[in-house]
C-alpha positions in Angstrom: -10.7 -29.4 23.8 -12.9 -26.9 25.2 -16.2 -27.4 24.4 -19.0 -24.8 23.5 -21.2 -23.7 26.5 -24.7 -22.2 24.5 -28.2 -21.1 26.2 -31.3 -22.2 24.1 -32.5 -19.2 22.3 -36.3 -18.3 22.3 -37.8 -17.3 19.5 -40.0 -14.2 19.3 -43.1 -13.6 17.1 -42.3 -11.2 14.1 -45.1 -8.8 15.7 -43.0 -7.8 19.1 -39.3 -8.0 17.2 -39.7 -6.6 13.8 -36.7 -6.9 11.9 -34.2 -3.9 11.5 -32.6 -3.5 8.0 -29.2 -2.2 8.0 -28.9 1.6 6.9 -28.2 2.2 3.3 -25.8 4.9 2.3 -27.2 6.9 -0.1 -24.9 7.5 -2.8 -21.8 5.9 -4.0 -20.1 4.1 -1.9 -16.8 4.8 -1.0 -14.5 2.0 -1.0 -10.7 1.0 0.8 -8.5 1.6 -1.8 -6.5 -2.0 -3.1 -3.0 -2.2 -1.5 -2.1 -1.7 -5.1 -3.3 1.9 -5.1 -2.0 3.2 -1.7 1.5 5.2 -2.2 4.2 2.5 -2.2 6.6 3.4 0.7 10.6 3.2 -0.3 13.0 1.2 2.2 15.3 2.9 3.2 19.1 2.2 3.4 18.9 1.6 7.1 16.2 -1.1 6.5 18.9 -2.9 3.8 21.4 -2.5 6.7 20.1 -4.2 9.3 18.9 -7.3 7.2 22.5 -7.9 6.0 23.9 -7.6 9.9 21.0 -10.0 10.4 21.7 -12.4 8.2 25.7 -12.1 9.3 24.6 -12.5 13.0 23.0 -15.7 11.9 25.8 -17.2 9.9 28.2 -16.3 12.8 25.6 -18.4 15.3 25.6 -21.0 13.3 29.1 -21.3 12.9 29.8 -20.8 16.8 27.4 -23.6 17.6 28.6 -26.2 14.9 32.1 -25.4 16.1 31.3 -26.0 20.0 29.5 -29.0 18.8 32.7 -30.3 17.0 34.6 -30.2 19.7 32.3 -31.5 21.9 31.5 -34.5 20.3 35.3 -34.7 19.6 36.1 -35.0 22.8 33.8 -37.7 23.5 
């Protein structure tokens, strides 16, 4: 695994660096609104479509395969 390459850090006396707070928004603060409020967004028919010609897609591979592999382990 790779491993961590780090340089020592010095440390600096609290009279050269002071520290630096974070600006605080004054007022209330305004939130992301929870996946539960956003506006829901319908599937369409197109959406419904497509998963059931997946799904078919995937049965017919499935069968194509484990028919190929019958006969070639039949013919063994």
């Amino acid at each position: 695994m790779a491993e961590e390459i780090t340089e020592p850090v010095q440390a600096a006396p609290e009279e050269e660096a002071p520290k630096q707070e974070a600006p605080r928004p004054e007022g209330p603060a305004q939130a992301a609104p929870a996946p539960a409020e956003k506006a829901k967004k319908k599937d369409g028919p197109a959406l419904t479509v497509l998963t059931v010609l997946l799904v078919l897609v995937g049965a017919a591979d499935l069968a194509l395969w484990g028919l190929a592999g019958f006969y070639f382990f039949g013919n063994l």
